[in-house]
Backbone of each chain as ProteinMPNN parsed JSONL, in Angstrom:
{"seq_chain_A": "XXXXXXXXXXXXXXXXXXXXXXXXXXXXXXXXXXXXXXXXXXXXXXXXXXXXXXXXXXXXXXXXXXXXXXXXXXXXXXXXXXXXXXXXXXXXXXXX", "coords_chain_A": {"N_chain_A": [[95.44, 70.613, 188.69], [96.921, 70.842, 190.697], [97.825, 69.073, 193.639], [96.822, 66.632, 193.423], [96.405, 63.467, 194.422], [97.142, 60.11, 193.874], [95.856, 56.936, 194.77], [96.302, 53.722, 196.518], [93.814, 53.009, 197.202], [92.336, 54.62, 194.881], [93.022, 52.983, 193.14], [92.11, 49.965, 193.676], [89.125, 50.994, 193.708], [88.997, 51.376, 190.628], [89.41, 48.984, 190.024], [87.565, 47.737, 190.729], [85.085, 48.406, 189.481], [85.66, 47.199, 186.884], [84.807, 43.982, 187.843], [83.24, 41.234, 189.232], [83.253, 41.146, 191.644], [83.298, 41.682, 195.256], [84.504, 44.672, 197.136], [86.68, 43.904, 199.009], [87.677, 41.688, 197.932], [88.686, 42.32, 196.09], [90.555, 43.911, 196.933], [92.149, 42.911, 198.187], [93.276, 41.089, 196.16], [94.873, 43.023, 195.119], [96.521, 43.578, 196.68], [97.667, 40.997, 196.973], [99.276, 41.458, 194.246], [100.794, 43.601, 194.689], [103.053, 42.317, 196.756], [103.719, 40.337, 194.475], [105.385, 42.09, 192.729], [106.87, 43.162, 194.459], [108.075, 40.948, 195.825], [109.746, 39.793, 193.026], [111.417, 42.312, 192.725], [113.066, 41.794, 194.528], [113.998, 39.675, 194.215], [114.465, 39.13, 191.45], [115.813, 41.878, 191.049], [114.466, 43.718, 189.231], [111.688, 44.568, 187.831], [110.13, 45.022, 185.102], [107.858, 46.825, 183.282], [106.363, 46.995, 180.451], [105.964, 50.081, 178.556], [105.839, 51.372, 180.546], [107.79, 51.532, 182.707], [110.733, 50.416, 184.475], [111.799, 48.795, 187.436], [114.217, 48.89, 189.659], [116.723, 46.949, 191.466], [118.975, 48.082, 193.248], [122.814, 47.488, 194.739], [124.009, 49.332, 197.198], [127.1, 50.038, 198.537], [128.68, 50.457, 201.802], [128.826, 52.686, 203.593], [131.259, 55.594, 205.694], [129.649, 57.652, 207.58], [127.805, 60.299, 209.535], [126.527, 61.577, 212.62], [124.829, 64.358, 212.449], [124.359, 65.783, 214.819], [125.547, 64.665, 217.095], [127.721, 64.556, 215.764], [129.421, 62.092, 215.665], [131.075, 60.035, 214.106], [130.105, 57.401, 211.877], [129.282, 53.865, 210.818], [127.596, 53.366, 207.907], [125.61, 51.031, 207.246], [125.962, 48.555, 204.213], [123.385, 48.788, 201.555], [120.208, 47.632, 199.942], [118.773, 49.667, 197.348], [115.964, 50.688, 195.468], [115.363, 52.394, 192.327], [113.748, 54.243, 189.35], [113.351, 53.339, 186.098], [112.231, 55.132, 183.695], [110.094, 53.919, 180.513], [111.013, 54.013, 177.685], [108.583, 55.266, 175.659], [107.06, 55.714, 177.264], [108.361, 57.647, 178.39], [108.442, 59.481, 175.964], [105.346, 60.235, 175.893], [104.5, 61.941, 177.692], [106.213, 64.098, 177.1], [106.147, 64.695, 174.595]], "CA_chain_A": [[96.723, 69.932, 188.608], [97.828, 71.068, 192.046], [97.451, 68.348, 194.81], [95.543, 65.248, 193.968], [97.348, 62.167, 194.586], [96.137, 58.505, 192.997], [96.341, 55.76, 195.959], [95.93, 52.334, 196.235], [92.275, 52.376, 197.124], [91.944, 54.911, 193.961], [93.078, 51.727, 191.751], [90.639, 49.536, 193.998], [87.967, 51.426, 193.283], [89.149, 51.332, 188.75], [89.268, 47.632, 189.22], [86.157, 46.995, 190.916], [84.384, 48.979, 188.53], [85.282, 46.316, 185.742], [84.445, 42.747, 187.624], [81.922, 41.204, 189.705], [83.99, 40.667, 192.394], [83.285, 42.662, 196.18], [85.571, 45.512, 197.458], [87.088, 43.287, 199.622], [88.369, 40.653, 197.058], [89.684, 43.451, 195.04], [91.567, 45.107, 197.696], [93.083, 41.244, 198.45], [93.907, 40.76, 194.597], [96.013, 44.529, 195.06], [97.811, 43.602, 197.227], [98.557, 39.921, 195.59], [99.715, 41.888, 193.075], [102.157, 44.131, 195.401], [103.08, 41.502, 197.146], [104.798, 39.875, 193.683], [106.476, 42.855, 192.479], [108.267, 43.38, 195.863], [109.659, 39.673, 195.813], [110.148, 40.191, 192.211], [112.222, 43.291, 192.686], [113.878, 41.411, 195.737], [114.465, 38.453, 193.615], [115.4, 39.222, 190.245], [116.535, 42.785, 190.945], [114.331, 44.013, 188.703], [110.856, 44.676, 187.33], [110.249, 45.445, 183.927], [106.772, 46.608, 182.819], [106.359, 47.497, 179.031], [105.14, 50.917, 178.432], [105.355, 51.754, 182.075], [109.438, 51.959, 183.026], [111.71, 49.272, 185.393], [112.397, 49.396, 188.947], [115.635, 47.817, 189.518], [117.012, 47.127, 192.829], [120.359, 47.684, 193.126], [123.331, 47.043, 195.76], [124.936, 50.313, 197.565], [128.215, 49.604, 199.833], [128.606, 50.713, 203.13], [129.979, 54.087, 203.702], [130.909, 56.074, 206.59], [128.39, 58.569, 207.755], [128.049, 61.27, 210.556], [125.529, 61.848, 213.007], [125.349, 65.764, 212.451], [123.895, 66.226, 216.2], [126.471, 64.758, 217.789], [129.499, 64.74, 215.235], [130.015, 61.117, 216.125], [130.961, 58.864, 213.006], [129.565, 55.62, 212.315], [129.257, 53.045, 209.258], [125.962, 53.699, 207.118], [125.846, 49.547, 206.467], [125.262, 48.179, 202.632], [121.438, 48.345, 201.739], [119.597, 47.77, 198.382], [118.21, 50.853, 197.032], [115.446, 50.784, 194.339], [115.485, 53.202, 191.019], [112.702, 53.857, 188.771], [114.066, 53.881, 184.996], [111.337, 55.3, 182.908], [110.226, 53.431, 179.105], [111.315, 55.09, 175.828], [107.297, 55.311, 175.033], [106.351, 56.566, 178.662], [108.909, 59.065, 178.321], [107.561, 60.385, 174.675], [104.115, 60.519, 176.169], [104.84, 62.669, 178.979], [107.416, 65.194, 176.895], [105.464, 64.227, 173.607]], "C_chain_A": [[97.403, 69.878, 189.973], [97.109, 69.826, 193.425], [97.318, 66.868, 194.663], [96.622, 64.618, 193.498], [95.751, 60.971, 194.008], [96.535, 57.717, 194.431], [95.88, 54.744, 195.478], [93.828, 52.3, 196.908], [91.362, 53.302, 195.927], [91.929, 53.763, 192.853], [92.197, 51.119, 192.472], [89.725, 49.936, 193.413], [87.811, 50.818, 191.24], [88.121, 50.224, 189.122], [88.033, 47.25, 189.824], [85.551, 47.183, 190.142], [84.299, 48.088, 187.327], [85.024, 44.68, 186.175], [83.287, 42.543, 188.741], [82.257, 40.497, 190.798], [83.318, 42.0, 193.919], [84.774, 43.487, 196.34], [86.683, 44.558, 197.676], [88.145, 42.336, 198.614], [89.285, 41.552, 196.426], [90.866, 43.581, 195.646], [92.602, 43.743, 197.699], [93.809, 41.095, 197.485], [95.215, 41.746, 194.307], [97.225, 44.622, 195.177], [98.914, 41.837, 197.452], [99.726, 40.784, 195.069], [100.942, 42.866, 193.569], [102.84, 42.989, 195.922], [104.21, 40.605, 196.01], [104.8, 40.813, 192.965], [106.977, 42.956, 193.573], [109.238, 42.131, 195.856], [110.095, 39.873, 194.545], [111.551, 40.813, 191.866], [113.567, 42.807, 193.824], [114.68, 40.636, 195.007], [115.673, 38.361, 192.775], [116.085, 40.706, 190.134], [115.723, 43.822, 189.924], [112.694, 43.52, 188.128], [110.354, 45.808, 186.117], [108.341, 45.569, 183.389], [106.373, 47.469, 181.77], [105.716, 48.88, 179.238], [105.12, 51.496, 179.548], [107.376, 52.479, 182.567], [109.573, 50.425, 184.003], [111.999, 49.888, 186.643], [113.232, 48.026, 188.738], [115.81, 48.2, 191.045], [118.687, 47.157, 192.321], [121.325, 48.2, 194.754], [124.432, 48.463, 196.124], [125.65, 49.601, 198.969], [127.998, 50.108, 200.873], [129.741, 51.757, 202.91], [130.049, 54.739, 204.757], [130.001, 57.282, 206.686], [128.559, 59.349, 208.586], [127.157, 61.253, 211.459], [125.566, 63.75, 213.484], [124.746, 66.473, 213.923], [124.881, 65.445, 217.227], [128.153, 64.745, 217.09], [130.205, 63.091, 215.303], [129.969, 60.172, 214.63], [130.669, 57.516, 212.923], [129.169, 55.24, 210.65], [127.78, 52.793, 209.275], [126.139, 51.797, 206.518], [125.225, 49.12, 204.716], [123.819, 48.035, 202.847], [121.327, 48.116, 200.291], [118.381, 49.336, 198.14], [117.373, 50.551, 195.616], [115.527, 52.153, 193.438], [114.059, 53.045, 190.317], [113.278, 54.27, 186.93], [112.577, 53.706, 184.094], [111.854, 54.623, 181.488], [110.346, 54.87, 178.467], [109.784, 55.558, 175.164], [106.472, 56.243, 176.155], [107.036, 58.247, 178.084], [108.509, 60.158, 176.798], [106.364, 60.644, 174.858], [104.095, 61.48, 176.903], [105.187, 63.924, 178.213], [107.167, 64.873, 174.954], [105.114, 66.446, 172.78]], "O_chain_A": [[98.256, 69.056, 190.306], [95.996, 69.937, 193.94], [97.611, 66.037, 195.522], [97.456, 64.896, 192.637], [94.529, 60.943, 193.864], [97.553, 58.029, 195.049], [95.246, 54.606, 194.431], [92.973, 51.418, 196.827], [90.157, 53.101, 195.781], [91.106, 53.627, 191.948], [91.084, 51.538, 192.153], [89.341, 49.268, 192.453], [86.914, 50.151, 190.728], [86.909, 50.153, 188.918], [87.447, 46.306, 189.293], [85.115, 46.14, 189.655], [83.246, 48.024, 186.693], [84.985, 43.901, 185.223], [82.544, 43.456, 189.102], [81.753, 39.401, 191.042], [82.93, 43.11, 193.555], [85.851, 43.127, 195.864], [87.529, 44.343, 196.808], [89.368, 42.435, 198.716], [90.504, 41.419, 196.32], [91.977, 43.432, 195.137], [93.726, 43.748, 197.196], [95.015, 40.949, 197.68], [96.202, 41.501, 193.613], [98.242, 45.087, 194.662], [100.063, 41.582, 197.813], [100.89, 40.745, 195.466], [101.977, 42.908, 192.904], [103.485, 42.598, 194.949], [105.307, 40.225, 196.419], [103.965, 40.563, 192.095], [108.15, 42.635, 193.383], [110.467, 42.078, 195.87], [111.245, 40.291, 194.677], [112.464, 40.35, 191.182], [114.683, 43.319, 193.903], [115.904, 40.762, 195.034], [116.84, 37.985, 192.877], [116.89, 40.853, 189.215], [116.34, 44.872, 189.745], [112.441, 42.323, 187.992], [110.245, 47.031, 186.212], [107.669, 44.56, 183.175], [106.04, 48.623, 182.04], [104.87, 48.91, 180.131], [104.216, 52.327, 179.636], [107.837, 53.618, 182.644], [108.688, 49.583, 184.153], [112.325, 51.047, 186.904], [113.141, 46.934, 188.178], [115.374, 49.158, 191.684], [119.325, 46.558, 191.455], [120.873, 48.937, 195.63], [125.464, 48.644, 195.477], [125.183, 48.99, 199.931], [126.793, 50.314, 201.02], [130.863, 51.777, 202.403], [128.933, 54.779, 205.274], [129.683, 57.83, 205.631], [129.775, 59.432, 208.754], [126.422, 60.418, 210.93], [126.11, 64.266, 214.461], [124.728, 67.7, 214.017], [124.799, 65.883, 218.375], [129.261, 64.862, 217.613], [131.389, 62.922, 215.015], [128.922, 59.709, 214.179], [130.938, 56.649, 213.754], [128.892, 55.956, 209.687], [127.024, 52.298, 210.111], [126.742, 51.483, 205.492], [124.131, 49.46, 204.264], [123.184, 47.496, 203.754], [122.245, 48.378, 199.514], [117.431, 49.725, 198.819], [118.044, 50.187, 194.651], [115.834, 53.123, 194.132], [113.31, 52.091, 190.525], [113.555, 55.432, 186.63], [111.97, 52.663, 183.852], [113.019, 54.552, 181.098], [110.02, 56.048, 178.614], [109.841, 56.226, 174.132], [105.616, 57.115, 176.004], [106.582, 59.31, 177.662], [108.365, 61.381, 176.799], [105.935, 61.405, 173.989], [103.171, 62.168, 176.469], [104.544, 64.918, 178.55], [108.14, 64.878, 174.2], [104.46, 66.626, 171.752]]}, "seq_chain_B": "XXXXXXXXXXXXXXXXXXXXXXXXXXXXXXXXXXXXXXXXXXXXXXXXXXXXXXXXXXXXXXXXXXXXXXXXXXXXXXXXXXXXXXXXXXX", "coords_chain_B": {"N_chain_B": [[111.497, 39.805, 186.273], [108.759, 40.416, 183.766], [105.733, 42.224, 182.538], [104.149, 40.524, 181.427], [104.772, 37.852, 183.082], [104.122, 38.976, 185.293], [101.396, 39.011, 185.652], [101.017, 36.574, 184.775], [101.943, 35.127, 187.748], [100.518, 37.029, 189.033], [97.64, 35.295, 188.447], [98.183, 32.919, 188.98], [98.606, 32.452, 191.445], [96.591, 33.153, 192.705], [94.189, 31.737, 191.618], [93.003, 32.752, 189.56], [91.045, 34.123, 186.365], [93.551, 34.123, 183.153], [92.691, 36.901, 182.238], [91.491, 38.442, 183.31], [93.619, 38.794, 185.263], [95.382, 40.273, 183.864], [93.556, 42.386, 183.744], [93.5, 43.453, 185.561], [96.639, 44.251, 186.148], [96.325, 46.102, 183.838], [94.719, 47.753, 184.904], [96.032, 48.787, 186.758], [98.447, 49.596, 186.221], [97.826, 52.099, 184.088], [96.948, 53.888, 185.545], [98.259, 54.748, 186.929], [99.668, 55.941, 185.091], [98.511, 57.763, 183.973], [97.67, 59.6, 185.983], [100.131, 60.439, 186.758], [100.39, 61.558, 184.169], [99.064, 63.61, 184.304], [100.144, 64.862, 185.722], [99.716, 64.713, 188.513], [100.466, 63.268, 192.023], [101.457, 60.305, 192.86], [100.797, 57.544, 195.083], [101.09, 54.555, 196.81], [101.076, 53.23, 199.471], [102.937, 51.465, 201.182], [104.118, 49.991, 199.282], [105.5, 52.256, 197.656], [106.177, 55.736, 196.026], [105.295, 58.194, 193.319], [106.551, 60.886, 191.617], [106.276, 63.91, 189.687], [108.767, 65.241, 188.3], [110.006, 68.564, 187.606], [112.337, 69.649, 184.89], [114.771, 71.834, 184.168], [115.393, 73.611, 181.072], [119.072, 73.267, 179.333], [122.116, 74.215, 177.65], [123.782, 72.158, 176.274], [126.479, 69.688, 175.154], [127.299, 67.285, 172.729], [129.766, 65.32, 174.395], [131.069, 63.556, 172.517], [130.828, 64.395, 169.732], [131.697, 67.394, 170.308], [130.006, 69.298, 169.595], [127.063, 71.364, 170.281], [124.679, 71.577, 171.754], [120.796, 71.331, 171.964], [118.903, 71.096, 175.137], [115.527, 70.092, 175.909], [113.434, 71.916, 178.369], [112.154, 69.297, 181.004], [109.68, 67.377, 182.292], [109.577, 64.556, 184.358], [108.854, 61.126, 185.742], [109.762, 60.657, 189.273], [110.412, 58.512, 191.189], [110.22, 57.011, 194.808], [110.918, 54.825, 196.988], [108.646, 52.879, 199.339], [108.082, 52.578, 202.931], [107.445, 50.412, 203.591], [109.094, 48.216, 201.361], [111.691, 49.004, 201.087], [112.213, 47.796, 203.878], [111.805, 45.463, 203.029], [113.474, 44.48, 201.1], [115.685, 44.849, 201.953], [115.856, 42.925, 204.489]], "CA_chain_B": [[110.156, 39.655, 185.997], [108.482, 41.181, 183.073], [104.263, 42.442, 182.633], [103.548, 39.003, 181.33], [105.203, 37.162, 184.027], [103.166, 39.371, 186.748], [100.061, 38.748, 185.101], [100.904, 34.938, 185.219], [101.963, 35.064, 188.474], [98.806, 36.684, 189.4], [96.822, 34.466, 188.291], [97.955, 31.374, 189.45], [98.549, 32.825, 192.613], [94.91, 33.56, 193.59], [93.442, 30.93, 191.232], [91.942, 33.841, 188.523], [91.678, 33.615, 185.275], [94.261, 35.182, 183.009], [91.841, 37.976, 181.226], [90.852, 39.127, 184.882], [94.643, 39.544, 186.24], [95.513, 40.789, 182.648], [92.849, 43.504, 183.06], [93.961, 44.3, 186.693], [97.62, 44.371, 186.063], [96.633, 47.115, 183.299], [94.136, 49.586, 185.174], [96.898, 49.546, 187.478], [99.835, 50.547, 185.577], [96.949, 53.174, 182.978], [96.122, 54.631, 185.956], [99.445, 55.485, 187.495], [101.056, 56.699, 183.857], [97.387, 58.716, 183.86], [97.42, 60.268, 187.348], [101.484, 61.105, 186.719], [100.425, 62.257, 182.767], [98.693, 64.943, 184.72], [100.758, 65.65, 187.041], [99.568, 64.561, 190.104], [101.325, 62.25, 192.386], [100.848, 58.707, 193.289], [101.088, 57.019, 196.467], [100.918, 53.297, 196.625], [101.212, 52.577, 200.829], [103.821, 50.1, 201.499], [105.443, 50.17, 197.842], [106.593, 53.323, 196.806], [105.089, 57.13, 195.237], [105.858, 58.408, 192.196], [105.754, 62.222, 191.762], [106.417, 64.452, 188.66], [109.934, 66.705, 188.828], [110.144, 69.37, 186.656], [113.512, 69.745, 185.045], [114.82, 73.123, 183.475], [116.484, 72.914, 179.902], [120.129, 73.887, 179.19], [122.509, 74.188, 176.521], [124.863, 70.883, 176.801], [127.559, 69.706, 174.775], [127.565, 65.97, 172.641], [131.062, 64.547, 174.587], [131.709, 62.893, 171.402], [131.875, 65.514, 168.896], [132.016, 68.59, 170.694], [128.598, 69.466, 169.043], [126.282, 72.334, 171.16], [122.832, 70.569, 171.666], [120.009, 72.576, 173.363], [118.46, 70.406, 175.968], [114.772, 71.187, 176.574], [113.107, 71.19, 179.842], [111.392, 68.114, 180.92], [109.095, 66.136, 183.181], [110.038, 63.568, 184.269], [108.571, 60.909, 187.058], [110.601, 60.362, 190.214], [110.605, 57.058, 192.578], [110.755, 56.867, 196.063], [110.437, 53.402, 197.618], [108.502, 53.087, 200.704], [109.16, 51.965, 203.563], [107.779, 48.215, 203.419], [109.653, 48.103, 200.53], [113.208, 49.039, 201.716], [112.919, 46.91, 204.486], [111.585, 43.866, 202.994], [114.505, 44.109, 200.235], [117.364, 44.898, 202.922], [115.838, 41.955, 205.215]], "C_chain_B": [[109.425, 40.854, 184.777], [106.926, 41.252, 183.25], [103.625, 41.19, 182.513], [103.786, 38.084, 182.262], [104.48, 37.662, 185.286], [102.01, 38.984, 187.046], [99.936, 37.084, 185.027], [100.67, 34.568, 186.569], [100.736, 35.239, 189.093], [97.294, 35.973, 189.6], [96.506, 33.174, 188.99], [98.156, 31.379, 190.717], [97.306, 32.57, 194.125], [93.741, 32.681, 192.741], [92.261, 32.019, 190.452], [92.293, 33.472, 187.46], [92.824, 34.862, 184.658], [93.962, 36.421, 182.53], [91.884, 38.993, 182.95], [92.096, 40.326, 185.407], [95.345, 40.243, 184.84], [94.735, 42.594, 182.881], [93.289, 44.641, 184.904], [95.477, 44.748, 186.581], [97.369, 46.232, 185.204], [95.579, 48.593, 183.439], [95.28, 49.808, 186.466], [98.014, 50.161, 187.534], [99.088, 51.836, 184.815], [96.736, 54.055, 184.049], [97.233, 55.109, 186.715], [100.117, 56.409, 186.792], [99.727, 57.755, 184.197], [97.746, 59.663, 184.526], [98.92, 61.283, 187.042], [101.175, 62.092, 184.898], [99.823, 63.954, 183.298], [98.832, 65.54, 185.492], [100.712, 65.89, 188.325], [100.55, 63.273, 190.247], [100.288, 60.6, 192.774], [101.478, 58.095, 194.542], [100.325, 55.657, 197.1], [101.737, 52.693, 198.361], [101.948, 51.229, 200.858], [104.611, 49.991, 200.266], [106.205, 51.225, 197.961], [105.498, 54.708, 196.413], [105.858, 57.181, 194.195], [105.334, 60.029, 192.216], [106.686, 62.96, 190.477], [107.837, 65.366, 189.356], [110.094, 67.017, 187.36], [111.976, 69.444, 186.425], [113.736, 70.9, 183.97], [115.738, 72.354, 182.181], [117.493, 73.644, 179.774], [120.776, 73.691, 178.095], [123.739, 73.216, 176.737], [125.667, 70.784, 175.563], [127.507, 68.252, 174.241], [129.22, 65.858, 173.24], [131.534, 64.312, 173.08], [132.264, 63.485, 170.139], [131.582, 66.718, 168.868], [130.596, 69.195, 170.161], [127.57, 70.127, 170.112], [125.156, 71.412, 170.917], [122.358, 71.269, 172.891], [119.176, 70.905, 174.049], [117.143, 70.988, 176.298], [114.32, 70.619, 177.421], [111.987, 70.551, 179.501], [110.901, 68.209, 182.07], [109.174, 65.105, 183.169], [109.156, 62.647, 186.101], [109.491, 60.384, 187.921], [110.11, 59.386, 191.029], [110.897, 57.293, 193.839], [110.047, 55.434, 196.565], [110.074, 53.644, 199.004], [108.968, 52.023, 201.742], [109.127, 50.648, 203.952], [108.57, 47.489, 202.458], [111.293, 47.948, 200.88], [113.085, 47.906, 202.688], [112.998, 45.762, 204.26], [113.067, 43.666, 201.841], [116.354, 44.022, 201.128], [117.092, 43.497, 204.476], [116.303, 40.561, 204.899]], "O_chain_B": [[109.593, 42.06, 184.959], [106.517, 40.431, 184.072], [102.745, 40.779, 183.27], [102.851, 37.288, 182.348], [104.248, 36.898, 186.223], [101.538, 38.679, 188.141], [98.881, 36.475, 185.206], [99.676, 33.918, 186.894], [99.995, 34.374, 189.56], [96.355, 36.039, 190.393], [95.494, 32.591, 189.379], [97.92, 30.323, 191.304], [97.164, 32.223, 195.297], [92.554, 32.814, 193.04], [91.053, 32.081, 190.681], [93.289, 32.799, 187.193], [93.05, 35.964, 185.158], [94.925, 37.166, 182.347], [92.36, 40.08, 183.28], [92.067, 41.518, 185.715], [96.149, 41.058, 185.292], [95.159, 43.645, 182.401], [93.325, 45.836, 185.197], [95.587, 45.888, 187.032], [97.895, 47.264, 185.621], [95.484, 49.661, 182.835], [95.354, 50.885, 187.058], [98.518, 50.922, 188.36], [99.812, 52.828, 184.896], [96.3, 55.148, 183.686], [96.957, 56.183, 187.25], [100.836, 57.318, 187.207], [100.12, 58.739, 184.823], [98.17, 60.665, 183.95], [98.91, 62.513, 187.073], [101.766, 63.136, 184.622], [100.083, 65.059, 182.821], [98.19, 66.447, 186.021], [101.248, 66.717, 189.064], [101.128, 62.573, 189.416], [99.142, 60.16, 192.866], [102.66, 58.257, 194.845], [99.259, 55.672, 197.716], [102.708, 51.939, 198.415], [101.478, 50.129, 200.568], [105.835, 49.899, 200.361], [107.387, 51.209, 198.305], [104.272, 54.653, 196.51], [106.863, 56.495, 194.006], [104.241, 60.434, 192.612], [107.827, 62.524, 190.328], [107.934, 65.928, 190.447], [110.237, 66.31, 186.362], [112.785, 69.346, 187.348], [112.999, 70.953, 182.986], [116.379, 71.305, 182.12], [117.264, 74.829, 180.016], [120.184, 72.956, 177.304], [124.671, 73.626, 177.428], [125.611, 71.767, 174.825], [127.666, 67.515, 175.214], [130.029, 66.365, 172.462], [132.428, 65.016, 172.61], [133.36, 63.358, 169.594], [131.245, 67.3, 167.837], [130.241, 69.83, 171.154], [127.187, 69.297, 170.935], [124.914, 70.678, 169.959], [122.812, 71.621, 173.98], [118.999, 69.873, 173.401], [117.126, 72.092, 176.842], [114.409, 69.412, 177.645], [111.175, 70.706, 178.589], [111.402, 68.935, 182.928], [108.923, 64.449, 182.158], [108.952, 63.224, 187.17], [110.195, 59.52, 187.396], [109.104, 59.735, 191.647], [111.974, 57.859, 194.03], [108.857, 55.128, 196.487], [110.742, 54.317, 199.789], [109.756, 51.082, 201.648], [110.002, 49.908, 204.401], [108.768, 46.283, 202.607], [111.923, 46.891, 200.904], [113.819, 46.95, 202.44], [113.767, 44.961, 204.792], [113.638, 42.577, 201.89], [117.456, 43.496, 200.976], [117.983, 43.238, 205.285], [116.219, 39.675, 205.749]]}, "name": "protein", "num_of_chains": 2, "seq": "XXXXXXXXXXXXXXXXXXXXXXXXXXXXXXXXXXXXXXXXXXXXXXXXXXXXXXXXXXXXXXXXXXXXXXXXXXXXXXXXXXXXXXXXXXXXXXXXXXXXXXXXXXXXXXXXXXXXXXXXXXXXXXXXXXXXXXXXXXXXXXXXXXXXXXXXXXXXXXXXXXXXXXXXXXXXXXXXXXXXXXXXXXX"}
């Protein structure tokens, strides 16, 4: 349980395994597939994938800030910050 | 955008059919809930990770009608967006 991480060339690998496609194409198709969830999430604010949970983007203001090495204040400007809101089905699987 | 709408997108994107980006869309969400079901992390370069936080349980309170409710501890997965991510959404 302790350590192992999943990456993107661990899913490569899944999906090659089921078509008859080279590495290469795969890896291309991956990152298709990142590629529209990021505008997605840019777009509509929001990606919704059943069974899985939602990333939502959402809009934080601009607040002042510090720089704690020199003490000197300065405005942290508005950014979009993503969230990950786990499904009602994920979350019973998990804590099931 | 919802799973079906990705899986369209996909498709017509890269000129696949829809069974194909159908079957990629879902070893790549099975294999993230998987990897996180067992408690390892995930780390998807240029998106985002996802990593398990343990959360202790406590004895809380319904607001509404004062009602003790035990809370038990959870797992739960946590988000962090990386950093092609942040910038392409704040660009």
């Amino acid at each position: 349980m302790e350590g192992k991480t999943l990456t993107k060339a661990d899913i490569v690998d899944s999906i090659y395994e089921k078509t008859d496609r080279n590495r290469a194409e795969v890896k291309n198709l991956v990152e298709s597939l990142l590629d529209i969830m990021k505008s997605a999430i840019k777009k509509d604010h929001a990606l919704l994938i059943s069974g899985f949970g939602k990333l939502e983007a959402y809009d934080k203001k601009a607040r002042k800030g510090r720089n704690p090495q020199t003490d000197e204040t300065i405005t942290l400007p508005p950014r979009k910050v993503v969230v990950f809101r786990l499904s009602r089905k994920f979350r019973a699987e998990l804590n099931g | 955008m919802n799973k079906s709408e990705l899986i369209k997108t996909l498709s017509e994107e890269n000129n696949i059919a829809i069974e194909e980006a159908t079957m990629m869309v879902n070893v790549f969400v099975d294999s993230m809930k998987d990897a996180l079901a067992e408690g390892n992390r995930v780390e998807i370069r240029g998106f985002g990770s996802f990593k398990m936080k343990e959360y202790e349980g406590y004895t809380g309170r319904n607001p509404k009608t004062g009602e003790v409710v035990t809370v038990h501890p959870k797992h739960l997965p946590f988000f962090r967006a990386g950093k092609e991510l942040k910038e392409f959404l704040n660009s």
